[in-house]
C-alpha positions in Angstrom: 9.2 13.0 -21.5 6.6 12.8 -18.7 4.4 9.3 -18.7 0.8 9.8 -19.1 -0.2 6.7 -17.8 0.0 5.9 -14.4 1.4 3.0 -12.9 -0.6 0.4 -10.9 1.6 0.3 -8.2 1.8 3.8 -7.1 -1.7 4.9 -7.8 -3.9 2.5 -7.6 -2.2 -0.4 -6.5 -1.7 -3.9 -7.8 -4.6 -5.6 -9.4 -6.6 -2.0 -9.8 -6.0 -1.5 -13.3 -9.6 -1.5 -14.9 -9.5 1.8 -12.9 -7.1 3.4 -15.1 -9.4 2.7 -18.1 -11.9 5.5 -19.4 -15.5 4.1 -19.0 -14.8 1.0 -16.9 -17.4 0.3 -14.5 -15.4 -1.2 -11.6 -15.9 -0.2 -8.3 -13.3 1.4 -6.2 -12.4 1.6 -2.5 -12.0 4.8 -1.2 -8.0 4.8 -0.6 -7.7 4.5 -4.6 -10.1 7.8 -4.6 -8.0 8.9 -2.2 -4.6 8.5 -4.5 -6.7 9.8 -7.4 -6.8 12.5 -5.3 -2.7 12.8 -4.2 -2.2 12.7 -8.1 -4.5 16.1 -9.0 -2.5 17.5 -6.2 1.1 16.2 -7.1 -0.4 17.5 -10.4 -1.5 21.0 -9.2 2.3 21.6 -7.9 4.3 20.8 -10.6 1.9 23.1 -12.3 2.4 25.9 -9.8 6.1 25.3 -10.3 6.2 25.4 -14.1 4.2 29.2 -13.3 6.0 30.3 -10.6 9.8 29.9 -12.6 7.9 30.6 -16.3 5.1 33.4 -15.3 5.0 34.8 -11.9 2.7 37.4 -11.4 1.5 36.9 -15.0 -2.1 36.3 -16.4 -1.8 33.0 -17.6 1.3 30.9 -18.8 1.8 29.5 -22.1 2.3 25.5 -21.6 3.9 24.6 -24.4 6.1 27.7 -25.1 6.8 28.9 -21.3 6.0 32.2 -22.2 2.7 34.0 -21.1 -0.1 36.3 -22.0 -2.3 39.0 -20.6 -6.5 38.4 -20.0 -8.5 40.4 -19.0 -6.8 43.5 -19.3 -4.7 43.8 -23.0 -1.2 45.3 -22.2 -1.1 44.8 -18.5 -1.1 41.9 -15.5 -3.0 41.1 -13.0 -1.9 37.6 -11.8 -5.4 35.7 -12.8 -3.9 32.5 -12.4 -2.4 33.5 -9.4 -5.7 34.5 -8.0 -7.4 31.8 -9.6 -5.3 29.5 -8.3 -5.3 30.4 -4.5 -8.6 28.6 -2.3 -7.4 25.6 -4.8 -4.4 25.1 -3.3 -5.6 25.9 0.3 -7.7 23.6 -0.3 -4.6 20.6 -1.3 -2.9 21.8 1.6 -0.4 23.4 -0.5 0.2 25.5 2.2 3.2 27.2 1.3 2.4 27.7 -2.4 -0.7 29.6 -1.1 1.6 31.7 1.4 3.5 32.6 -2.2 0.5 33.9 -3.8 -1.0 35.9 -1.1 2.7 37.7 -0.7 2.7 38.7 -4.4 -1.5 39.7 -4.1 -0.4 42.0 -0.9 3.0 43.6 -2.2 1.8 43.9 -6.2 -1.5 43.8 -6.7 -3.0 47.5 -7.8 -6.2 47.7 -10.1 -5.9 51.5 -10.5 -5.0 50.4 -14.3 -6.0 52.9 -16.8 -7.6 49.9 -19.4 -10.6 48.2 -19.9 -12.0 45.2 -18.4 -14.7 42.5 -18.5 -17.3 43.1 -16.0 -18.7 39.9 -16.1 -14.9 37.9 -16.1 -13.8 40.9 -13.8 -15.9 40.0 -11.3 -16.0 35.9 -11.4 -12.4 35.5 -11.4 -11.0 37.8 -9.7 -13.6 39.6 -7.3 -14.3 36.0 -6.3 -10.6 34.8 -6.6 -9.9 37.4 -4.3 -13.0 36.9 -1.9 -12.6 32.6 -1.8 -8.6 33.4 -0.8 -10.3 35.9 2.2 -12.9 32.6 2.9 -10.3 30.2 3.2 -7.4 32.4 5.2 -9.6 35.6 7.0 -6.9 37.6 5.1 -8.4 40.9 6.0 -6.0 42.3 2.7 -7.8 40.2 0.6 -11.3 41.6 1.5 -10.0 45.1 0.7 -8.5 44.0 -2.4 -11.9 42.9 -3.7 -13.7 45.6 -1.9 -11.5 47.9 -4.3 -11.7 46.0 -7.4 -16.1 45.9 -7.0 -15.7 49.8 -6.0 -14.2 50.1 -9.8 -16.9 47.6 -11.4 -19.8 49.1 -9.4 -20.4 52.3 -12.1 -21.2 49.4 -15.0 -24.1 49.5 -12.9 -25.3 52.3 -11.9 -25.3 53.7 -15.4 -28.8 52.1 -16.9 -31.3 52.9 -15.7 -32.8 49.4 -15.4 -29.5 48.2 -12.9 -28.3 46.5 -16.1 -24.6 46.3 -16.6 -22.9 47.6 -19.5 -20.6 44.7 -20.4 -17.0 46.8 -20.3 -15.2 49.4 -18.0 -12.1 51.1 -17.7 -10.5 50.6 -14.2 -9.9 54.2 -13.3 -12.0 56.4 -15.3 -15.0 54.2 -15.2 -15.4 55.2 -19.2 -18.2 52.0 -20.3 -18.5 50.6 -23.5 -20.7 47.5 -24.9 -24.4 48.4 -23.6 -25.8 45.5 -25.4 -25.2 42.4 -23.3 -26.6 39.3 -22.2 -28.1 37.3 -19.4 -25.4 35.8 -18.3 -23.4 39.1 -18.0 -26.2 40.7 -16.1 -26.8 38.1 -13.8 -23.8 36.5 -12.5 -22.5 39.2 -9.7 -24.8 38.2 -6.2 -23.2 35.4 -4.9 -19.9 37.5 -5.0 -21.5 40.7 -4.1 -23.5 38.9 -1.5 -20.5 37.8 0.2 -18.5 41.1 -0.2 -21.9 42.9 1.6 -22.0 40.6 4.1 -18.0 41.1 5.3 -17.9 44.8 4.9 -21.2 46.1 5.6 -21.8 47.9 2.4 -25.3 46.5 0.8 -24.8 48.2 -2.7 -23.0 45.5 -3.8 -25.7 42.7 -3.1 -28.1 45.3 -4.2 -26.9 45.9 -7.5 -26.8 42.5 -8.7 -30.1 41.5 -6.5 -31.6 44.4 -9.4 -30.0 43.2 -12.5 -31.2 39.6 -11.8 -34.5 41.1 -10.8 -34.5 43.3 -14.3 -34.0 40.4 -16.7 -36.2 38.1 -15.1 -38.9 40.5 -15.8 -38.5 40.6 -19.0 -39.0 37.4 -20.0 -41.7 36.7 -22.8 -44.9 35.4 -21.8 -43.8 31.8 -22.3 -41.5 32.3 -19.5 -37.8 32.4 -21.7 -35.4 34.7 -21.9 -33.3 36.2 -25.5 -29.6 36.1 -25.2 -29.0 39.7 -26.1 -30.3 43.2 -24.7 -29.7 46.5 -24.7 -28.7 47.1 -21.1 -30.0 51.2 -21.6 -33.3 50.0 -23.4 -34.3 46.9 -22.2 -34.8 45.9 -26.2 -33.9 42.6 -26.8 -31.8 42.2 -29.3 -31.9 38.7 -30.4 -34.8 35.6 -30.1 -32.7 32.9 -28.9 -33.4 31.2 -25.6 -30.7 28.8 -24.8 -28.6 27.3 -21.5 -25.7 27.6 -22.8 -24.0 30.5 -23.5 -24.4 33.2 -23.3 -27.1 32.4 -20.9 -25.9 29.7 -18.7 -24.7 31.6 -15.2 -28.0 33.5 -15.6 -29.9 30.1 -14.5 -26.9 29.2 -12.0 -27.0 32.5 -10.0 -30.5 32.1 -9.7 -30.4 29.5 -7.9 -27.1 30.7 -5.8 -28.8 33.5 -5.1 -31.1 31.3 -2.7 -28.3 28.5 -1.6 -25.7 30.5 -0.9 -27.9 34.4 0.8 -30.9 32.6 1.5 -32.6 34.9 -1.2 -36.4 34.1 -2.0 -37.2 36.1 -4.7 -34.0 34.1 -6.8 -35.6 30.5 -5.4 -38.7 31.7 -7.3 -37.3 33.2 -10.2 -35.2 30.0 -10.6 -38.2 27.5 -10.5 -40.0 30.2 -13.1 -37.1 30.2 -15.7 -36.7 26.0 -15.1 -40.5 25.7 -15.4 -40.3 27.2 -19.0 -36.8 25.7 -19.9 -38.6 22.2 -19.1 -41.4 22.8 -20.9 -40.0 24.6 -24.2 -36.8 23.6 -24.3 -36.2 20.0 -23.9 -36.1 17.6 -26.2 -35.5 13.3 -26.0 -33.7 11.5 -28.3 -34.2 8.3 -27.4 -31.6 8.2 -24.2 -30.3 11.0 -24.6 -32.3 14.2 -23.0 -31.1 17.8 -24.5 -32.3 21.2 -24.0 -32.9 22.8 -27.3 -31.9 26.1 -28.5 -35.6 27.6 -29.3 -37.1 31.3 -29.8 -38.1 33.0 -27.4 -41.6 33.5 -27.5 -42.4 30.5 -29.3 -40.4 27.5 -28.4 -40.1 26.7 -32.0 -36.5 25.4 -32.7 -33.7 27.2 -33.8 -30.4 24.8 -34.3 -29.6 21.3 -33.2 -26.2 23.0 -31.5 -25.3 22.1 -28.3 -22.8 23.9 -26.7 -20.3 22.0 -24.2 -20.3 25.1 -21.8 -24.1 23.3 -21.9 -23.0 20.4 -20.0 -23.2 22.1 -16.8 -27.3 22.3 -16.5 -27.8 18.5 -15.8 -26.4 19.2 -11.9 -28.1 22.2 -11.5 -31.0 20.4 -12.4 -30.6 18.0 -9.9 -29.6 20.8 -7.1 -32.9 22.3 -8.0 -34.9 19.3 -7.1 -35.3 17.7 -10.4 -33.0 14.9 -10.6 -34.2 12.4 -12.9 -34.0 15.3 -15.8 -30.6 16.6 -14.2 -29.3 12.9 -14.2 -30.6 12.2 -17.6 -29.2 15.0 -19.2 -25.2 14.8 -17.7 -25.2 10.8 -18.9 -26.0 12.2 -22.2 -23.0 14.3 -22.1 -21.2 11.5 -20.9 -21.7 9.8 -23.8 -20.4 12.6 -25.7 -17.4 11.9 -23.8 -17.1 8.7 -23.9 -17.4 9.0 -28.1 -14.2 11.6 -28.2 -12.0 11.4 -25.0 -12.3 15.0 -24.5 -15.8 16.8 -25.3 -15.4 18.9 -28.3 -16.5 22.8 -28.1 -20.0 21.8 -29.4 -22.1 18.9 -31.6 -24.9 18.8 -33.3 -27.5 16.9 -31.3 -29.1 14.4 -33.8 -26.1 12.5 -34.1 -23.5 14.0 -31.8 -21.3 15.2 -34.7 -18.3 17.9 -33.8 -19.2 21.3 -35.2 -16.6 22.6 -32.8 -13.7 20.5 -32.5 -11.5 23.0 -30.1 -11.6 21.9 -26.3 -10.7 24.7 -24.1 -10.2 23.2 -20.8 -13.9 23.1 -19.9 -14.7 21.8 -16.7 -18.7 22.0 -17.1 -18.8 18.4 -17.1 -16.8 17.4 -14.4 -18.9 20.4 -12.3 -21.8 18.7 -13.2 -21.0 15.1 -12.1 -19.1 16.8 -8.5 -22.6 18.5 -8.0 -24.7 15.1 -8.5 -22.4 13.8 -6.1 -22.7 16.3 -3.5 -26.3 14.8 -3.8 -26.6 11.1 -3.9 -22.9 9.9 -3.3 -23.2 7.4 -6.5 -20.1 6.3 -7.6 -20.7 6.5 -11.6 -19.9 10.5 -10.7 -16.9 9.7 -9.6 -15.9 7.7 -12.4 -17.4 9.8 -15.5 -15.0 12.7 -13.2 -12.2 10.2 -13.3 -12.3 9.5 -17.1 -12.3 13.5 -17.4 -9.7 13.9 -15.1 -7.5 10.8 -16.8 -8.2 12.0 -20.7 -6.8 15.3 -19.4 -3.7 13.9 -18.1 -3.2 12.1 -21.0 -4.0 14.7 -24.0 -3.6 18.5 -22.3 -0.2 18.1 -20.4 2.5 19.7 -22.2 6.0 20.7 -21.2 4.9 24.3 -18.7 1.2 23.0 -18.1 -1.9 22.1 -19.1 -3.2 22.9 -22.5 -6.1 24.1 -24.9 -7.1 21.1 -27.5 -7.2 22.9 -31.0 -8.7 19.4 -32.1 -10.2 17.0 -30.0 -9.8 14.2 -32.7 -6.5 14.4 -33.1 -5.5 15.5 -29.6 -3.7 18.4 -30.9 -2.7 20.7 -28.3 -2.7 24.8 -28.4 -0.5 26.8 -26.7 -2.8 28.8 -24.0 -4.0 27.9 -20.2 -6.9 29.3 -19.3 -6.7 30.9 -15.5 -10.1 29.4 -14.9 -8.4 25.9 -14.9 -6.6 26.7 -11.9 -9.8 27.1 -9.8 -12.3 24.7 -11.4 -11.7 21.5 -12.9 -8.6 21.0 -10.6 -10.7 21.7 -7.8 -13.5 19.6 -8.7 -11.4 16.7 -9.4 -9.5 16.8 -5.7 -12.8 17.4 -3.8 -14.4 14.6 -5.3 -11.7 12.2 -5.1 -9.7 13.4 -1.8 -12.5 13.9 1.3 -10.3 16.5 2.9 -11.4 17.6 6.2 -10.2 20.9 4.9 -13.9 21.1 3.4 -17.5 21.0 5.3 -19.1 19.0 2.1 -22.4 19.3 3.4 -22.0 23.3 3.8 -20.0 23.5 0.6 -20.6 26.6 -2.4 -18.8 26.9 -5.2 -19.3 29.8 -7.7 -19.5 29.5 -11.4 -15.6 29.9 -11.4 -15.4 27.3 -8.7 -14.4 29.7 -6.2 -15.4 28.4 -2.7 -17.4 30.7 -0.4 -18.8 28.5 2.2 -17.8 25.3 3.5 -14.0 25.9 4.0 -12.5 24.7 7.8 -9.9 26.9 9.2 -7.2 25.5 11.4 
């Protein structure tokens, strides 16, 4: 039986044990960051372990079983976690455990799969698994692989007449299903694309998602927000809910990536056009707390008093944006959602932060939020609202293969399922903020919504 709890003595040292409590507002030196940091790594190889003996080559392992299941594609592999997993441990120095995972992307990796895919999850996970692996190693292999896999993703495209992805595509006959989609599924491919343009010389990439941001945007309503459903073929919307969460929430982030990480000015203003109306419509103050409301589209009137933890993610893009004090405001609110259940549940209803939701599925949006407010201002209240995260994870989620689902967040109550996106966020977010490796430029750093790194990595 593994301890949860760690010992003073080898992380944090005698007479540091406030630190090892959730919500305690000591202060820390930066060797005890520094051994939070050894622990999400020592962490991050007994997991790789547990996949490599119980799933190798598999989507995503089972943790409490051992066994393991396919995602994206139904009745076939891919190695997600694998991939997911890769510029994370390059990153740790996990040198030979990345050396693994490139051998089995080279000699098995083949997406000419007769089955259908996620565009949208296609091309997050493993288009950018794939091109953060090439970032951190030059891996030329790597490059084609993605080059390949974005080749087979590329007809989604090409098929609307508006640039607007159809949501689903089969890997070799390029048969498309699911026309009516959403912003987030339109607009979360230029940071990836960008990158894969920029290393192989082919702008159809960057162009195609440059025109499917460019193609919702303009079809926002005249008080600036945008529906969370559209018929890609059409351009009808399809529902009157504006919301940051999903499925909206990469929409606003690629925005903005589209002008950190290509220098792209036409996303920079798009971005401060869609914040300008989320400010003004959508947020709402409850005494401390600051939440973003889910509202119709053309009106502003409010729909709901959900909030979505997938939400939790808008308070640092906030602040990358320029507006801290709203950014700021609105992760401490989340925080105190935290603080009330361990682990935030799936969502709550805002007036009194009730769980409507109670499943947690690994969600990193929070400790993304808090890494990117660091990034900014260096406080160290980031680094502790990440700790608590990191600590309520190590305490509830690890099970006997790996880290696990929460099928209740107020009982702790595990499910059996490990999502591949844990290998490459929260785990990544957790060492970079507690760890200052040289093996990172901080000040140059992108990450992607999947926390895929694609600028900022040092090569030896």
């Amino acid at each position: 039986m593994h301890n949860f709890l760690f010992s003073r003595r080898s992380l944090l040292g005698t007479g540091s044990a406030a630190l090892l409590l959730p919500g305690a507002a000591a202060s820390a030196k930066p060797a005890h960051w520094r051994a939070f940091g050894e622990d999400v790594r020592n962490e991050m190889r007994w997991a790789w372990r547990n996949y490599r003996e119980h799933a190798w080559g598999k989507d995503q392992i089972k943790p409490i079983s051992g066994g393991n299941e396919s995602f994206p594609l139904k009745n076939h592999h891919l190695g997600l976690s694998l991939i997911e997993a890769l510029d994370t441990l390059w990153i740790m120095g996990l040198d030979e455990e990345f050396r693994d995972g490139v051998d089995w992307v080279k000699a098995n990796l083949d997406f000419d799969v007769d089955g259908e895919v996620s565009v949208f999850e296609t091309s997050i996970r493993l288009v950018g698994g794939l091109l953060s692996a090439h970032h951190c190693s030059g891996d030329k292999v790597l490059l084609a692989k993605a080059k390949d896999l974005a080749d087979r993703l590329l007809p989604s495209f090409n098929a609307s007449p508006l640039g607007i992805p159809h949501r689903y595509i089969n890997l070799r006959t390029g048969a498309l299903r699911g026309p009516v989609t959403n912003p987030a599924e339109t607009g979360t491919f230029i940071p990836e694309f960008g990158y894969l343009s920029r290393h192989t010389g082919d702008d159809r990439f960057r162009a195609a998602a440059k025109r499917a941001l460019v193609s919702m945007f303009e079809r926002r309503s005249k008080i600036g927000l945008l529906a969370d459903s559209i018929d890609c073929m059409t351009g009808e919307w399809k529902s009157r809910r504006a919301t940051i969460g999903p499925p909206s929430d990469s929409y606003y982030e690629y925005l903005w990536d589209g002008w950190d990480r290509l220098g792209d000015r036409d996303c920079l203003r798009m971005y401060r056009a869609c914040t300008a109306a989320i400010l003004k419509h959508q947020s709402r103050r409850q005494g401390a707390d600051l939440w973003f409301a889910n509202v119709d589209f053309e009106t502003g009137q409010p729909l709901d008093a959900e909030q979505d933890e997938l939400g939790s993610f808008y308070g640092g893009l906030l602040a990358q944006g320029g507006e801290r004090a709203a950014g700021v405001a609105h992760t401490r609110t989340w925080a105190r959602v935290q603080a009330r259940y361990g682990i935030l549940p799936e969502s709550i209803d805002s007036t009194d932060m009730r769980a409507l939701s109670k499943t947690n599925d690994l969600r990193p949006e929070l400790a993304d939020a808090a890494f990117n407010h660091w990034l900014l201002d260096r406080r160290e209240e980031w680094r502790h609202l990440v700790r608590d995260h990191y600590l309520a994870m190590r305490r509830w989620s690890r099970a006997r293969y790996g880290y696990a689902d929460l099928a209740d967040v107020t009982t702790k109550t595990q499910s059996d399922h490990n999502p591949g996106y844990w290998w490459s966020e929260q785990m990544k977010y957790y060492y970079l903020i507690f760890a200052d490796t040289p093996r990172v430029d901080y000040r140059k750093l992108y990450l992607s919504t999947e926390g895929n790194i694609l600028r900022g990595a040092r090569r030896r």
